[in-house]
C-alpha positions as CSV (number, residue, x, y, z in Angstrom):
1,X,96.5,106.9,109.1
2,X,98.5,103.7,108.2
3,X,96.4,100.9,106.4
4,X,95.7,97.7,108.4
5,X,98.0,95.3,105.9
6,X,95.6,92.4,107.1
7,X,92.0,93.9,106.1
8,X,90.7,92.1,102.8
9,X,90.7,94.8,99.9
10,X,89.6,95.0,96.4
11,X,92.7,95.5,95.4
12,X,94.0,92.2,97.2
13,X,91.5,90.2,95.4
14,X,92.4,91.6,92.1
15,X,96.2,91.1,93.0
16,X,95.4,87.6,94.3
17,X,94.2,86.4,91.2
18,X,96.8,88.5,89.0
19,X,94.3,90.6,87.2
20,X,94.8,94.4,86.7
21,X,92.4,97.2,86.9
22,X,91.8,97.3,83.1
23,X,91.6,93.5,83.0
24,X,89.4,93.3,85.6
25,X,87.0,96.6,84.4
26,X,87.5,94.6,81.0
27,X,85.9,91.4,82.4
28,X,82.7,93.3,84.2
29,X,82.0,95.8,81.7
30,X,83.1,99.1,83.5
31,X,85.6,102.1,83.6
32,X,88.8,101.4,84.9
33,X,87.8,104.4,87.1
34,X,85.2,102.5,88.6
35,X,87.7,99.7,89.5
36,X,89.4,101.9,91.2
37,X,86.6,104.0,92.9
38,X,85.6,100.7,94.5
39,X,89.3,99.9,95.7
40,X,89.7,103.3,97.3
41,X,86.3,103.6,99.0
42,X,85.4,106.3,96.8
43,X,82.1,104.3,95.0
44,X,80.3,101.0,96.5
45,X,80.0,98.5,93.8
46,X,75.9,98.8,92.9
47,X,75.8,95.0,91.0
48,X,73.0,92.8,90.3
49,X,72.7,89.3,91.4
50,X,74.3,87.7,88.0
51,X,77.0,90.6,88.0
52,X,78.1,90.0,91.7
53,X,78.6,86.1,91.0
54,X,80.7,87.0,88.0
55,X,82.9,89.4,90.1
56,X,83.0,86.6,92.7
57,X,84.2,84.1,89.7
58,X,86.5,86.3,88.7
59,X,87.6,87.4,91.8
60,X,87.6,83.4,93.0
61,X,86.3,84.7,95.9
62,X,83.0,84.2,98.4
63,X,80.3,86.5,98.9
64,X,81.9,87.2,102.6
65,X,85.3,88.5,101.2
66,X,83.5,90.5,99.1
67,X,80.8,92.1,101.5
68,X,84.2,92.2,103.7
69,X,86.3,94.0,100.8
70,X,83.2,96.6,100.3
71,X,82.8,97.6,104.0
72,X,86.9,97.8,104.5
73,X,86.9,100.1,101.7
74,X,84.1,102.2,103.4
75,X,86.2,102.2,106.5
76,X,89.3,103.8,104.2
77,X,87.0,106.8,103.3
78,X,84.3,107.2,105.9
79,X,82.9,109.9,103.3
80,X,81.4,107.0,101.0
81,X,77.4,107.2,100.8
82,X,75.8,103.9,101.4
């Protein structure tokens, strides 16, 4: 299945603001594994109210690209548990 290069990603919002997977696990106090379980579809992020602003500050991004970025990672692996 080939990736839809214009769906909003995780990974695209980390990239966009030039942050790495340790730097941005670093910044919200998780696993670089978890980074990358939320990039691939294999984890939904489970934040609270003060940690989802600070990804969107870090991430310089609104809560739309976010909710956008979560369920385009769902789509990548339909197996995800909501």
């Amino acid at each position: 299945m080939e990736e839809n290069q214009d769906l909003l990603t995780f990974m695209k919002l980390r990239e966009r603001v030039g942050l790495t997977q340790r730097e941005l696990a670093q910044y919200m106090g998780v696993t670089v594994t978890t980074i990358s379980a939320w990039e691939n579809g294999r984890h939904e992020p489970k934040l609270t109210i003060q940690q989802m602003k600070r990804l969107m500050e870090i991430l310089d991004c609104s809560l739309e690209d976010l909710a956008e970025a979560v369920q385009n990672a769902n789509r990548k692996n339909p197996l995800t548990d909501s």
